[in-house]
C-alpha positions in Angstrom: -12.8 -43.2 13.6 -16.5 -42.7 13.5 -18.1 -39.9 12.3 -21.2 -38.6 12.3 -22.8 -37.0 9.4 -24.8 -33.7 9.4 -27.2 -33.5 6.5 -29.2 -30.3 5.1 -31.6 -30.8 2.2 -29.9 -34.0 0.9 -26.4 -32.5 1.0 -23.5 -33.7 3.9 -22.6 -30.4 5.5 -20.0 -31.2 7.9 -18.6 -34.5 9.4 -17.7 -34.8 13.1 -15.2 -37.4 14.6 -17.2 -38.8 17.8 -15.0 -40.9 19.2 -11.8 -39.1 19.6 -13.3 -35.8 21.3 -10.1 -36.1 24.3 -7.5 -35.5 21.3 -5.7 -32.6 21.9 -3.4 -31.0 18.8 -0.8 -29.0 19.1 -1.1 -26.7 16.5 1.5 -24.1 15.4 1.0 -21.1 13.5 2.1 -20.1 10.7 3.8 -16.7 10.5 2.5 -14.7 7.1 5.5 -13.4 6.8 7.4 -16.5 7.2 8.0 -18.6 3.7 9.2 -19.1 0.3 6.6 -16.4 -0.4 6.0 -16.1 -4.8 8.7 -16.5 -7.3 8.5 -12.6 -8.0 9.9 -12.2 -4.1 13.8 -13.8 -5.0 15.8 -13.7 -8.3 13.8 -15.1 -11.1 15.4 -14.8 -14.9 14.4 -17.0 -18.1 16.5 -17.6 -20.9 14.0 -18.3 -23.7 15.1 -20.8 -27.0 15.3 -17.3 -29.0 17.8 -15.6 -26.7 15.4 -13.6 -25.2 16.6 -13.1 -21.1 13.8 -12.3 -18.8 14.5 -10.5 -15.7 11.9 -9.8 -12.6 12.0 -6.4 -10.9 14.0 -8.0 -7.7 16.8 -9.3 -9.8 16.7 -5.8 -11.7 17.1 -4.1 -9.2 19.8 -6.2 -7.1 22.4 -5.6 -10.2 21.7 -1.5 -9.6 19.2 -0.9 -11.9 21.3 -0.7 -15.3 20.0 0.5 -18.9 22.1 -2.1 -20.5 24.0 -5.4 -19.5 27.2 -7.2 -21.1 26.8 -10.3 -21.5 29.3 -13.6 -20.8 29.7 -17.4 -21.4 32.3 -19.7 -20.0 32.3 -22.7 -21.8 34.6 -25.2 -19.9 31.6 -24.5 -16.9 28.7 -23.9 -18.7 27.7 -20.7 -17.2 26.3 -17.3 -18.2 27.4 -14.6 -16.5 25.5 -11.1 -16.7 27.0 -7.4 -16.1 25.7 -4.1 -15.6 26.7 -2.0 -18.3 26.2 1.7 -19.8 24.3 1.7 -22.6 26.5 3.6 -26.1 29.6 3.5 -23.4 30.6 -0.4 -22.7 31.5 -2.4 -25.8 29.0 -5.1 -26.6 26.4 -4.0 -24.5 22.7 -5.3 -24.7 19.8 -3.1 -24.2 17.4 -3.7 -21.0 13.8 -2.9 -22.0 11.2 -2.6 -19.0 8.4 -5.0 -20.0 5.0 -4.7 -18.9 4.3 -2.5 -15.5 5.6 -4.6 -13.1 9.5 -3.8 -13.5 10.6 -6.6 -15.2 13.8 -6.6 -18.1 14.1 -8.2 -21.5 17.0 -8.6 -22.9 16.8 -9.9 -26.9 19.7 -11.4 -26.9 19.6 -13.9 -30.0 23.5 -13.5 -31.1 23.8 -15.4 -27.5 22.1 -18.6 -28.9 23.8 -18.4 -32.2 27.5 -17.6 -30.9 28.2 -19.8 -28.1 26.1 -22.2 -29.8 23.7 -23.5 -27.1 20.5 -25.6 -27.7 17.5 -24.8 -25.7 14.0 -27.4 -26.3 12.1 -24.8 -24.2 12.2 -21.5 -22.1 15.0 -22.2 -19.4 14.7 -20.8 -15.7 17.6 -20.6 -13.3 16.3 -21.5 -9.6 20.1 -20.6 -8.4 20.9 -17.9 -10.0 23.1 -15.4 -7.9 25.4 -12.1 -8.0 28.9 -13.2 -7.6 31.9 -10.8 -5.6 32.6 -9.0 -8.7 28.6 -8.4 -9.7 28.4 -10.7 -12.1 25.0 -12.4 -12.5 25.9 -16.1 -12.6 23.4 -18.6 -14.8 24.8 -22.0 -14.5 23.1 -23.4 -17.3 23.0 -27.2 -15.8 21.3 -26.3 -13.1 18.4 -24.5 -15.9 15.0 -26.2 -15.7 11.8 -25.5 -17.8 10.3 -22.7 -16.8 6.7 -23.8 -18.4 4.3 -26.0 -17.1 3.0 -29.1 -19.1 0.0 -28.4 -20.6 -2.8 -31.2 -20.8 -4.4 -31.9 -24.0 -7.5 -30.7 -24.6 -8.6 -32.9 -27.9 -7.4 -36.6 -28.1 
């Protein structure tokens, strides 16, 4: 290809390919509503090393809205397993506290961690999680990856 280069005051502005002006594209749009769209448009929950359980608006909102959630582990699988539950009403029945203004859940859930015995390095996210035929929010903890970026170091 040869291009030709445009300069303005020192600086290259643009750069036009001269010798291929037949080529013809085929472009195709791209819908806006098409897509994967953010992480805040599907089911999103984080299961922090404290046992804290994150929920976004979506997922929230999918189990019916609860004021409380029961909470399950099935060892032989490795899966979490989240109900909606009536707060004072269900037995064992964890608290789901709105978090900031955007309709997320928390759910402090430590006794989780310290029960089932489960050993997280860093903030887990479920990319798969999904609501089973009985309701039940399924978190296959194989299938958890960090939910935190690296972060580069900013001194040696």
């Amino acid at each position: 290809m040869v291009f030709k280069l445009f300069e303005e005051w020192g600086k290259i502005v643009s750069m036009i390919d001269t010798q291929n002006t037949k080529r013809r594209y085929s472009w195709k749009p791209l819908p806006k509503e098409a897509g994967r769209g953010t992480r805040w448009s599907a089911m999103y929950v984080t299961l922090s090393p404290q046992g804290g359980i994150w929920l976004s608006r979506l997922t929230h909102e999918s189990m019916g809205s609860p004021d409380s959630y029961a909470i399950f582990y099935d060892e032989e699988m490795n899966v979490l397993g989240l109900q909606a539950a009536r707060l004072n009403v269900t037995k064992n029945a964890y608290a789901a506290n709105s978090r900031g203004n955007h309709g997320g859940q928390r759910i402090y859930a430590h006794r989780l961690i310290r029960e089932f015995n489960l050993y997280l390095a860093e903030t887990a996210m479920f990319p798969r999680c999904f609501i089973d035929h009985t309701g039940t929010l399924i978190l296959e903890l194989d299938d958890a990856k960090p939910a935190t970026r690296k972060r580069k170091k900013k001194y040696g």
